[in-house]
N, C-alpha and C positions, 0 to 999 in steps of 0.2 A: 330579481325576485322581490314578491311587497315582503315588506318589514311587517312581522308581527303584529305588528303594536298598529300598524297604520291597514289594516285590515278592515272592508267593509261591513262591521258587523252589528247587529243590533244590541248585542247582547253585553252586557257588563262585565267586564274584566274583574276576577275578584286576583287580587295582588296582595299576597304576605308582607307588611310591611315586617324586615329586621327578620322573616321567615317565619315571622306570628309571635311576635315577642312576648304576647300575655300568656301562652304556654307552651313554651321551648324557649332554655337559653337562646337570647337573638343570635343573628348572624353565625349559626353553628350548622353542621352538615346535618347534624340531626333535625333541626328547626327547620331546614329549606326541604330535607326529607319527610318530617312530619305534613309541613306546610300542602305538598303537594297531594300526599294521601288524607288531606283533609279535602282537599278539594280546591286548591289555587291554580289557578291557570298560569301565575306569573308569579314571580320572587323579587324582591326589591331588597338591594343591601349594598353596604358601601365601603370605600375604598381609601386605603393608606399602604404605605412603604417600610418595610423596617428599615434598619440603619444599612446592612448588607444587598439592598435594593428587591427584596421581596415583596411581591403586590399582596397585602393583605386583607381581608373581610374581616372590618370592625367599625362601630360605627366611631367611636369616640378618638380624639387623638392621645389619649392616655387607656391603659390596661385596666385603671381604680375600678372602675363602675362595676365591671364584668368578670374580673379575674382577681383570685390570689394574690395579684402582684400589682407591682406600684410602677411607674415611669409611663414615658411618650414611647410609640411606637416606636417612632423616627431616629429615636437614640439605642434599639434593641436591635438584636440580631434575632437571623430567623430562630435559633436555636434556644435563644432566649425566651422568646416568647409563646416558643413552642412548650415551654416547662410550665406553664402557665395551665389551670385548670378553669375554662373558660365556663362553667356549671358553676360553679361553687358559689354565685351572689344569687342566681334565678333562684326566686319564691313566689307561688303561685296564691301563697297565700299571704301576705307582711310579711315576711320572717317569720311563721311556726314552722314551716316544712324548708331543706332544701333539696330535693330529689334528685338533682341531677351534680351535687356535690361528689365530688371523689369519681364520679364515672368515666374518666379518660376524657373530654371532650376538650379540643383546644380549637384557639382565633384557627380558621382554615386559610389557606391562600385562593388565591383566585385561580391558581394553576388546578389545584383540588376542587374547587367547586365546578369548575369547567369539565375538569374532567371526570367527577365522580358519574358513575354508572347509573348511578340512579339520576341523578339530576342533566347529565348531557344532554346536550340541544333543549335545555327547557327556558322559554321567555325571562329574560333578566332584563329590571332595571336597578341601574348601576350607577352610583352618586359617589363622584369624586369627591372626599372631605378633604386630601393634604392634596396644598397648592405650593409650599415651600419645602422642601427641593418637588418639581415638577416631577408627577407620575406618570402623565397622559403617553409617553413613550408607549413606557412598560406595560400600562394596560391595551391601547391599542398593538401590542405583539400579541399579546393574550389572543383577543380577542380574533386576529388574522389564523392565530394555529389554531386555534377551535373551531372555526367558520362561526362564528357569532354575529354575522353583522346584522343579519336576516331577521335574530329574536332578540333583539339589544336595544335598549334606551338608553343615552349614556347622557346623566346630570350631574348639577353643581350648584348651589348656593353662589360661587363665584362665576362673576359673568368674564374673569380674566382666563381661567381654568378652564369655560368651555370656548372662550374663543380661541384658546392655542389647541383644542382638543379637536374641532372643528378645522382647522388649518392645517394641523400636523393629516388628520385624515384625509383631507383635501389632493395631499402632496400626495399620501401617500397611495391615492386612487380607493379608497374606500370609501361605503357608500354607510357611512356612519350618522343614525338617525337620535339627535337630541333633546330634550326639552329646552324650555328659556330658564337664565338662572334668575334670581331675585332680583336682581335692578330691569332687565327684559322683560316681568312679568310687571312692575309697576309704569313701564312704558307704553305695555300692552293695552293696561286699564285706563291710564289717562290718554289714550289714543282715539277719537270721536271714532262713534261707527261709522261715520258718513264721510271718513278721511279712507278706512280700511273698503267700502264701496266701490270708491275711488280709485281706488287700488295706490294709495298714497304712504303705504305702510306694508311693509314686507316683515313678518314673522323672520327672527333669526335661525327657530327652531319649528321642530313639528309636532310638540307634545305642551301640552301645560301641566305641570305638576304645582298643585294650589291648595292650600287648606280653605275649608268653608271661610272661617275668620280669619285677619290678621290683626296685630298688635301693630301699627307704625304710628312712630314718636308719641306712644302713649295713647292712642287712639285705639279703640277695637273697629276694626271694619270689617263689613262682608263683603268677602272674594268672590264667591259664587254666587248667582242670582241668574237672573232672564235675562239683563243685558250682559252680562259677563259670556255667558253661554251662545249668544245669538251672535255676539262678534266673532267667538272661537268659531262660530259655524260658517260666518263669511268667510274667515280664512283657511277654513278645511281645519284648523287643530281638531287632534283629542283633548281630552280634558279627563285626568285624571285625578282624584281628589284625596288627600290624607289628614290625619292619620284618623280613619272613621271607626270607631267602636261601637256607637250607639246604635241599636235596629231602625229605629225611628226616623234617624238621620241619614241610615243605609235606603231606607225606603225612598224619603225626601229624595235624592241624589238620583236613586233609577226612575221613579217613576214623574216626577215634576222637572229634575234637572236636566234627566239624562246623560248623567256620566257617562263617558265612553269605562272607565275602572275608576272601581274605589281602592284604595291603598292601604289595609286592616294589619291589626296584632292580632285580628279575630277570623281567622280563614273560613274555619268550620261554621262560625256563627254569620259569617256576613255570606255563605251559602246558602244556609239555610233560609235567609231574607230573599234571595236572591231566585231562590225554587218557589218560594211563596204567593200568594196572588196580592 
């Protein structure tokens, strides 16, 4: 069966980044539930371990940013973190309002996102943050009991993380489809086109997950461009681009770059671009 994401289509993937984090607590069931009834075709959120070995949806490797509470995931039990009220920091507006304070919502597991009702069998890309102690196990079990292989993008910042992610799948006969992580994607770029023609250069993965810009060693460069895009097309990648808010730069991307998806906090709004002429 093709894979989601690797689908011939013309049309621009709009993907929640965090589940639309500029209005919904990120990575909450509510966020990936808003996200969808906004108009997402795809959810993007990420992954850590409590201390009891529960796969969790958070982006950060501490609870500060997003909750009530203080500490590393990796040192918390589920039931810990579960007391945690994961609303209580979102403000839609600097800190005048917190709307979604005191509401019940807590970090969800990836067991509960897979399986909630509303969001079952819907396109997830899924970015491993803890690489110490190794998760790749416990999410590819996930991933086997939900049949996810089919609407799953599975990345990483670390290129160590996706090659034991990659390996472990390998063994274990799944047909588990990745992006490159950051050291793969600067490989990618100082790769001649006329090397990748050649067929001198083999992709590790089959998704490029890239911001427009990067910041390396104090430089700003641009990631996306005509030759960026034209190699990705030699090699069959998608190319999907984060974290986009602006319209302007939403338009840029579909109509001059041709992003395969843009990766937004802004669901609703990177639709509405997206409907537009």
């Amino acid at each position: 069966m093709t894979n989601f994401f690797l689908r011939d289509e013309s049309a621009v993937l709009n993907i929640a980044h965090r589940g639309g984090a500029l209005v919904r607590p990120e990575n909450t069931l509510l966020a990936f539930r808003h996200a969808l009834a906004a108009g997402a075709a795809a959810l993007e959120g990420d992954l850590h371990a409590t201390r009891d070995g529960v796969v969790v949806v958070c982006h950060d490797p501490t609870v500060d940013r997003t909750t009530d509470g203080r500490g590393f995931i990796r040192d918390m039990t589920l039931r810990e973190l579960k007391s945690l009220d994961a609303g209580c920091r979102f403000t839609p507006d600097r800190g005048v309002t917190h709307p979604f304070r005191g509401a019940g919502l807590r970090i969800p597991t990836l067991e509960e996102v897979f399986g909630d009702p509303v969001l079952a069998r819907t396109p997830m890309i899924l970015e491993i943050k803890q690489t110490e102690p190794s998760i790749a196990g416990r999410v590819l079990d996930l991933v086997r009991a939900h049949a996810m292989e089919s609407r799953l993008i599975m990345g990483s910042f670390s290129r160590a993380a996706l090659e034991e992610l990659r390996r472990m799948a390998a063994e274990r006969g799944m047909g588990i489809v990745t992006s490159l992580a950051e050291e793969e994607v600067l490989i990618f770029c100082l790769t001649p086109l006329v090397s990748m023609l050649l067929g001198d250069y083999v992709p590790p993965g089959r998704v490029l997950q890239v911001p427009v810009r990067h910041e390396l060693e104090g430089i700003d460069v641009q990631v996306v461009g005509t030759l960026f895009m034209a190699k990705a097309g030699v090699l069959g990648l998608k190319v999907h681009v984060w974290t986009v808010n602006d319209p302007q730069e939403m338009r840029w991307l579909r109509d001059e770059m041709r992003a395969d998806g843009i990766i937004t906090d802004d669901p609703a709004g990177l639709g509405e671009v997206l409907r537009s002429s």
